[in-house]
C-alpha positions in Angstrom: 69.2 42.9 -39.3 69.1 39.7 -41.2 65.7 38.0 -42.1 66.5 35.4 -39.5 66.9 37.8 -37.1 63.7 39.4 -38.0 61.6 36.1 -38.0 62.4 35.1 -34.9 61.8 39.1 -33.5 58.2 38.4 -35.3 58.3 35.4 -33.6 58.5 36.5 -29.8 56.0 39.8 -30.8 53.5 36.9 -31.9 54.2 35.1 -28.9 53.6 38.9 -26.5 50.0 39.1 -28.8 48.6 35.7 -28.3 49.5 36.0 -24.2 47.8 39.2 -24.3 45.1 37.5 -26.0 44.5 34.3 -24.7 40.7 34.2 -24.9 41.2 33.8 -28.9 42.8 30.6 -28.0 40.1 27.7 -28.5 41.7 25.4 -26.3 42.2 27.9 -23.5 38.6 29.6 -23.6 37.2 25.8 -23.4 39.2 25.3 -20.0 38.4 28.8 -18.5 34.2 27.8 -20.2 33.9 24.0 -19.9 36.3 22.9 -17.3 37.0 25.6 -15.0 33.1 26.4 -15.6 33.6 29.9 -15.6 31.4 32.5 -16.8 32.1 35.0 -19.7 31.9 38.0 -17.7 34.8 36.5 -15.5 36.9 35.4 -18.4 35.9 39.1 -20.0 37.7 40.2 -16.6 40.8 38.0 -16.7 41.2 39.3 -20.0 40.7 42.8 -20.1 38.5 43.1 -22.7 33.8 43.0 -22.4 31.9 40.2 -21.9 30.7 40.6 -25.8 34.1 39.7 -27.0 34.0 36.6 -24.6 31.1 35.9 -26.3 31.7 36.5 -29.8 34.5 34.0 -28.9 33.2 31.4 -27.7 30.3 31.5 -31.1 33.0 31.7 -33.0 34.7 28.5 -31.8 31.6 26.7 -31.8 31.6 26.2 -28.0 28.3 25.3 -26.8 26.7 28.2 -24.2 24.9 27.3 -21.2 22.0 28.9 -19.7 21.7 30.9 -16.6 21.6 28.4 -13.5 22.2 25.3 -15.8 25.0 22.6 -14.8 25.3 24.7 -11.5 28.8 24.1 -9.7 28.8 21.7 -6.4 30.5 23.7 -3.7 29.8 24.9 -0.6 29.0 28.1 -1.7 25.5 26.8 -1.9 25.1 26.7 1.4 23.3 29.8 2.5 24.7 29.4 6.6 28.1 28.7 4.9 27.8 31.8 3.1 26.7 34.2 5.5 29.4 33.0 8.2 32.8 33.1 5.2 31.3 36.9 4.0 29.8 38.2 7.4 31.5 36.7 10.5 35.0 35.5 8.7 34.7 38.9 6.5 36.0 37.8 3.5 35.7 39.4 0.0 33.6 37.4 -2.2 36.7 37.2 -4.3 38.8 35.6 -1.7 35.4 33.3 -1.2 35.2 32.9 -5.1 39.1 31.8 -5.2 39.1 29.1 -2.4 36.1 27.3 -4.1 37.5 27.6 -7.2 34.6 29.4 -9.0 33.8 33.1 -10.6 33.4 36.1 -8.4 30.2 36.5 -10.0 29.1 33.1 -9.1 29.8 34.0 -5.1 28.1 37.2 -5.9 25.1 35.6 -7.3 24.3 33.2 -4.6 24.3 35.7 -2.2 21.7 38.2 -4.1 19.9 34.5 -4.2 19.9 34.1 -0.4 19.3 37.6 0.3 22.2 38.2 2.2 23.1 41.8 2.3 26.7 42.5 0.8 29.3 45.2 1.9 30.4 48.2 -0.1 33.5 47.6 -2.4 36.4 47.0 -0.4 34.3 46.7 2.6 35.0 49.5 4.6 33.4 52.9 4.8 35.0 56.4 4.7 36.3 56.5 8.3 38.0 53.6 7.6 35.9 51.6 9.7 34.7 48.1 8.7 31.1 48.1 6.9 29.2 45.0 7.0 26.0 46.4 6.5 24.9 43.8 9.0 24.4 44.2 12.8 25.8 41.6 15.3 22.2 41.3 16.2 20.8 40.9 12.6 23.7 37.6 12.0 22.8 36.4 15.1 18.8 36.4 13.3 20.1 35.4 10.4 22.2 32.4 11.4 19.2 31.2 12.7 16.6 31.5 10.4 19.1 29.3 8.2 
């Protein structure tokens, strides 16, 4: 193997390490942080690695850190009826929810512990296979209108 051969081999592992490791990349950890507003424990997911690392990251490209609730994200995820009818009556996932309004699982996750709305078990079904919504027709019906 010449040493051209082995540069550009070096080249394409490089290329396999710095996919596999995006969230070393400034520029990409401040789009996933600042723009995409993100949090570190959903870039931590993304990227396979704890929400430490994230955050060592982000220190160690000087990227400012917000603090828990500040600069929260407009959507209509805020909306506490909204909410209850996507997760309970639609029975979406709060990652389905999460992708369509562009935001963190853990965001969606969050604003329904805030509202007090009573989430499924993982996956949403229990061991018979039947749906699980922790939440009687009767007790949506309540809820719905409370909000």
């Amino acid at each position: 193997m010449t040493s051209k051969e082995i540069n550009k081999t070096s080249e394409a592992d490089n290329s396999t390490v710095l996919d596999e490791e995006k969230y070393k990349d400034e520029q990409w950890l401040r789009e996933k942080y600042l723009k995409q507003n993100m949090d570190m424990k959903d870039i931590a997911n993304i990227s396979g690695v704890s929400e430490n690392t994230i955050a060592r990251w982000i220190k160690r490209h000087g990227i400012e850190t917000r603090t828990r609730g500040h600069g929260k994200v407009e959507g209509p995820f805020n909306d506490k009826e909204w909410l209850i009818k996507e997760y309970h009556q639609k029975r979406k996932s709060m990652s389905q929810i999460a992708e369509e309004c562009g935001v963190g699982t853990s965001t969606i996750k969050r604003r329904l512990h805030e509202f007090d709305i009573k989430t499924r078990t993982q996956g949403g079904y229990n061991c018979e296979g039947l749906h699980e919504t922790d939440v009687s027709d009767e007790e949506l019906k309540n809820i719905l209108t409370e909000s």
